[in-house]
C-alpha positions in Angstrom: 26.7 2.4 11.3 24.3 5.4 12.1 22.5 6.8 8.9 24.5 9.9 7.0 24.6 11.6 4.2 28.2 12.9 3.1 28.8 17.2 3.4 25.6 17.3 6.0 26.7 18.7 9.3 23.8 17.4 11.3 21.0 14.3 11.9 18.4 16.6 11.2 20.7 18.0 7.8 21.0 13.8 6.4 17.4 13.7 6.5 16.3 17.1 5.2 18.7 15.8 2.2 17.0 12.2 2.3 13.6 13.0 2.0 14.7 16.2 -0.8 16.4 13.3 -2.9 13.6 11.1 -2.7 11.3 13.6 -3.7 13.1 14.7 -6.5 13.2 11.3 -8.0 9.4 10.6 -7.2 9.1 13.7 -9.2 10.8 12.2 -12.2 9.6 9.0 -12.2 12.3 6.9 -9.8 9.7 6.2 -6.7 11.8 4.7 -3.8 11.3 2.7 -0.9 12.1 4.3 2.7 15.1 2.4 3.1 19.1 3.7 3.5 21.5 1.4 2.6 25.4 2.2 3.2 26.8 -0.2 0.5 25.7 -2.2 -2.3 27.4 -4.9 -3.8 26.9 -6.6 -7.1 27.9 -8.2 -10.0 28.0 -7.4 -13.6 29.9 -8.3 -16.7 31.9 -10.1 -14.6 33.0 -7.7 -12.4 32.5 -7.4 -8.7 31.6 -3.8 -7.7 30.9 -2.5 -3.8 29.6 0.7 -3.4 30.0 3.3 -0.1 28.0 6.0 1.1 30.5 8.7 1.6 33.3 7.1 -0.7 34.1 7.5 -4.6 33.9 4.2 -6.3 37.1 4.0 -9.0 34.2 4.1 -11.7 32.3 6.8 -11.1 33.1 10.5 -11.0 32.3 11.4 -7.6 31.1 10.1 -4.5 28.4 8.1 -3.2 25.6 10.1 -1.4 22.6 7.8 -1.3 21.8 4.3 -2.1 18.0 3.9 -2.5 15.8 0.9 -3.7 13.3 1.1 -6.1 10.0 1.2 -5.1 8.2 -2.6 -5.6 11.9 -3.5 -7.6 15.4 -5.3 -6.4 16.8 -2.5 -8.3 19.0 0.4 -6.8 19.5 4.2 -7.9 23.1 5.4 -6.6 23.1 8.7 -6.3 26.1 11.3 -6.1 25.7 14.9 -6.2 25.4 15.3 -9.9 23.7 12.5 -10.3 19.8 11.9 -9.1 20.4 14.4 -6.4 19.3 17.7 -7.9 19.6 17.1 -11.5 20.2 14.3 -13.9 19.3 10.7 -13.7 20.6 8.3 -10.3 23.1 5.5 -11.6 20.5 2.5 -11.4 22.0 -1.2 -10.6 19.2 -3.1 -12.5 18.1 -6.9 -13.4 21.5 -7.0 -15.3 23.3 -6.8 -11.7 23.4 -9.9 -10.1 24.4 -11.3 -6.4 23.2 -7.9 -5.5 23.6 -7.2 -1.4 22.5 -4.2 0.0 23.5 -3.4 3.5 21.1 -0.9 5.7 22.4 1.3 8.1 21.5 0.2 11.5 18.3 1.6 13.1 19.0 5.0 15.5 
């Protein structure tokens, strides 16, 4: 699947939004490898959650915008639009999660 970011109407739209977001959590202390995933998957409390670019997970509020690794970490930050977008922390999947499988979007 071609790299996206949901409610952006162009290529050049997802990565105006992509490098914003990754600045914004630089900014606030969240630095992030340059790497897009479309879904995550992982394990925690014995549950089994997989998260979608695009799609609302059952748990969380509001959709999936982008999945981001940690910079120098296996952790993730989710991030929806209320959540490490423009304001407020990104959900993070941390050392807690385990079996975690991220999925890239395939190269353009």
């Amino acid at each position: 699947m071609q790299f996206f970011v949901p409610n952006t109407t162009s290529p050049r739209q997802a990565e105006e939004v992509y490098a914003s977001v990754r600045r914004f959590l630089a900014d606030n202390g969240w630095p992030t490898a340059d790497e897009r995933y479309e879904s995550l998957s992982f394990q925690h409390d014995g549950k089994t959650y997989v998260l979608n670019v695009g799609q609302r997970h059952y748990e969380l509020p509001e959709p999936v915008m982008l999945i981001l690794r940690a910079e120098g970490a296996q952790n993730y930050y989710v991030c929806t639009p209320n959540r490490g977008t423009v304001r407020g922390a990104p959900y993070l999947i941390g050392d807690e999660a385990q079996a975690k499988i991220a999925v890239a979007f395939s190269a353009a």
